[in-house]
C-alpha positions in Angstrom: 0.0 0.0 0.0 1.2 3.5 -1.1 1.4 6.3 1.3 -0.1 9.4 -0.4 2.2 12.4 -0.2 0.4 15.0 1.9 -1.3 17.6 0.4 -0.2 21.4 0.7 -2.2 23.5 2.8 -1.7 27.1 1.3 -3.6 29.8 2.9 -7.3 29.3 4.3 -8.4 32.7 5.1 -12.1 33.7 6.4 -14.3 34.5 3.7 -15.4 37.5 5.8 -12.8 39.7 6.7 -12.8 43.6 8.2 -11.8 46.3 5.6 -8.7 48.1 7.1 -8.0 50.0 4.5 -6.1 53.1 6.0 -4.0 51.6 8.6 -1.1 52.4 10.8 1.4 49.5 11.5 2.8 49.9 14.8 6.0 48.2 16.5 4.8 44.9 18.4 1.1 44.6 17.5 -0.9 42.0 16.1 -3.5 41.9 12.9 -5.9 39.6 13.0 -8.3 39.2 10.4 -8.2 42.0 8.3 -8.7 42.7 4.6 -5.7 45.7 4.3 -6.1 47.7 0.8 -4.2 50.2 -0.6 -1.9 51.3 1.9 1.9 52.6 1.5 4.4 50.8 4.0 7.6 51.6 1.7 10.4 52.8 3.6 9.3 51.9 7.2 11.2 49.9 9.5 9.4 47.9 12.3 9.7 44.9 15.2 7.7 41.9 16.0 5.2 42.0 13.8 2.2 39.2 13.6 -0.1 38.8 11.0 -2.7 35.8 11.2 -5.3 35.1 8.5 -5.4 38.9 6.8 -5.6 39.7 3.1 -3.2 42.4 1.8 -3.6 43.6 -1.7 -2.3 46.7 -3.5 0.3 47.1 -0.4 3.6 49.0 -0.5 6.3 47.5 1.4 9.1 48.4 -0.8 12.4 49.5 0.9 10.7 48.6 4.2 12.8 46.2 6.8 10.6 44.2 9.5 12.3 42.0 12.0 10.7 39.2 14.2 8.0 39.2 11.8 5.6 36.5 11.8 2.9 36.0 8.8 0.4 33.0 9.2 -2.5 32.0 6.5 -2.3 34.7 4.4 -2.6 36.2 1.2 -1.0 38.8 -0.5 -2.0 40.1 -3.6 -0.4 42.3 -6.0 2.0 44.2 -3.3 5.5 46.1 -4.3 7.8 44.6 -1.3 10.6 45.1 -3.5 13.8 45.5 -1.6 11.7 44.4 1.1 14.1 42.5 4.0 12.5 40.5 6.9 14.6 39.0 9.6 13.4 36.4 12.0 10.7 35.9 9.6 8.0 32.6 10.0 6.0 32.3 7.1 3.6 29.8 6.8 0.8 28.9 4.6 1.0 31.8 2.5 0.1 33.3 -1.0 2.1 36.0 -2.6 0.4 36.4 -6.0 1.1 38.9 -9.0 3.6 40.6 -6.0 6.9 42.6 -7.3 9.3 40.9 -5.1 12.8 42.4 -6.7 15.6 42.2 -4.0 13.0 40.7 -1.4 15.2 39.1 1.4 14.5 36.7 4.1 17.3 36.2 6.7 17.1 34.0 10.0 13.6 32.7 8.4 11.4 30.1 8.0 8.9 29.6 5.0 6.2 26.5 5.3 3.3 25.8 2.9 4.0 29.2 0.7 3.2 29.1 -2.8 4.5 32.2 -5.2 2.0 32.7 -8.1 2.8 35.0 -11.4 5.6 37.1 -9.1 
């Protein structure tokens, strides 16, 4: 008897998710379910950072550095996080679809379950 190879669990997001679409990230705070639209990140630098089942589309995170960064069922859709460097990142069962992603960098980090789509 074969084993079947497990099967991939990408992001599972609610289907239902609050609009956030003018919002501030702040240093050590947690987003939880949100659907953030439009919003210009680029240049910022920020710590410990959680983001658990959100949708971010039309985001900015260009020349932006996070660290301790963690981003958990998740989907981002067509974001600029060009030159974009996370450190300490955990990313896991993600989506980063039609994303710019030139000179995106991942140190001291973990990626699970992410699938990159038309990037």
């Amino acid at each position: 008897m074969k084993n079947k190879p497990a099967k991939i669990q990408y992001s599972n997001i609610p289907k239902e998710l609050t609009a956030s679409p003018n919002l501030a990230l702040r240093d050590e705070s947690d987003y939880e379910q949100l659907h953030i639209i439009g919003t210009d990140f680029s240049g910022k630098t920020l710590y410990h950072q959680k983001f658990y089942e959100c949708r971010l589309e039309n985001i900015n995170f260009s020349q932006s550095k996070i660290s301790d960064v963690r981003f958990t069922n998740l989907i981002f859709e067509n974001c600029d996080l060009s030159n974009l460097k996370l450190e300490k990142a955990l990313i896991e069962s993600a989506e980063f679809v039609k994303c710019r992603m030139t000179g995106f960098k991942i140190t001291e980090g973990n990626l699970r379950n992410v699938l990159f789509k038309n990037c």
